[in-house]
C-alpha positions, 0 to 999 in steps of 0.5 A: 402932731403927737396924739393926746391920750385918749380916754380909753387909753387913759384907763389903762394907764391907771391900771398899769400904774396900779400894778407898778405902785405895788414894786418895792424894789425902787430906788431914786437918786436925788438930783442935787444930793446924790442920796438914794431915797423914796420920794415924789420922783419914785411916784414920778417914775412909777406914773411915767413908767405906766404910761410907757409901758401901756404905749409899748403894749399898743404900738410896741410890735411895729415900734419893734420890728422897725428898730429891728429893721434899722440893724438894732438887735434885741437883747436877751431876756436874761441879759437886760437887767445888766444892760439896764444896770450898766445905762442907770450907772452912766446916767446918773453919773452924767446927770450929777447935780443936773437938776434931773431924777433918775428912777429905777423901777425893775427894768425900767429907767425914768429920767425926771425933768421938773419944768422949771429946770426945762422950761421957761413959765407957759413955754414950750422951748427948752431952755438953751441952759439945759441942753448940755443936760440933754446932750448928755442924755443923747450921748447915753441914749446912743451908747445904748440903743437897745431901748424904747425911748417913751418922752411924756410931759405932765402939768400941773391943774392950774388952768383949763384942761385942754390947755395942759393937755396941749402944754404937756404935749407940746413939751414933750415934743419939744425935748423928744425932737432936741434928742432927735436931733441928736441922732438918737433913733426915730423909731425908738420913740413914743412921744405924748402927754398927759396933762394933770392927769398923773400929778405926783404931789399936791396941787393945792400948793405951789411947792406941789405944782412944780413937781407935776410940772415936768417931762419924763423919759422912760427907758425901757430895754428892747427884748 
């Protein structure tokens, strides 16, 4: 089973968050539009982005070294924004109209998929319509391999904490593992949840809670 975060990791994450918050070259592609604008997705995106970024600190050398391992190089430092560049540029091609927010914050990508596109209500199964979305982000996902995968589910605050902490976990897993059975690589992946911990919106309202409700995939260049 994926681990939850635990306390002292959760810090960090905050901590990071902190630091990413501070970037203001950010841009977001909204889902539907097509408009790049400021919004709760690029909170989103800077949230997620910590928490992948703080996971990448903990078991990045040996997430590292067994990508290398597998025959999957590393890039250079100063061909990653390219590399980057040219794997937003597909992926919000392909994810036009899908529902999904692609985020971009330095050199990371962060893919926002809101829990009532994914998910059916209190469930954990990815919804059959939305595996060609996934699909689509696999075939991304193996053109690219020169990335961490990091896959992190979030809920809102309605509800015990345990069982959100359980709900986002279980999430996250369930779309880590469609992507896995993709053939995209194991070992490019972290996969855990934070429950309500990393709200992007409100969760007096319920308009709020749906945008807390969702998975995030942090895509992080491989250097």
């Amino acid at each position: 089973m994926t681990p939850a975060i635990p306390p002292a990791l959760r810090g960090a994450v905050l901590g990071a968050l902190a630091m990413i918050l501070c970037v203001p070259a950010c841009t977001t592609l909204d889902p539907y539009t097509g408009e790049e604008k400021m919004s709760y997705a690029t909170k989103g995106a800077a949230i997620g982005a910590a928490a992948g970024a703080t996971a990448g600190v903990i078991v990045g050398g040996s997430r590292k070294s067994t990508l290398i391992g597998a025959g999957i190089g590393a890039l250079a430092g100063g061909v990653a924004g390219n590399y980057m560049d040219q794997q937003e540029a597909e992926l919000r091609a392909r994810l036009e109209n899908s529902g999904v927010g692609v985020t971009r914050v330095g050199e990371q990508i962060t893919l926002n998929m809101p829990g009532n596109v994914t998910f059916a209500t209190n469930s954990a199964d990815v919804t059959s319509r939305f595996y060609e979305v996934l699909n689509a982000v696999a075939l991304v996902l193996n053109e690219y391999e020169q990335t961490y995968v990091d896959v992190v589910g979030h809920t809102d605050s309605t509800g015990s904490l345990a069982y959100n902490q359980g709900l986002s976990v279980r999430r996250a897993d369930s779309v880590g593992d469609y992507l896995k059975g993709q053939d995209v690589e194991q070992a490019r992946f972290i996969i855990t949840g934070m429950g309500p911990e990393a709200p992007i919106a409100t969760n007096e309202t319920p308009s709020g809670r749906a945008l807390n409700r969702r998975v995030e995939i942090i895509l992080t260049p491989l250097t």
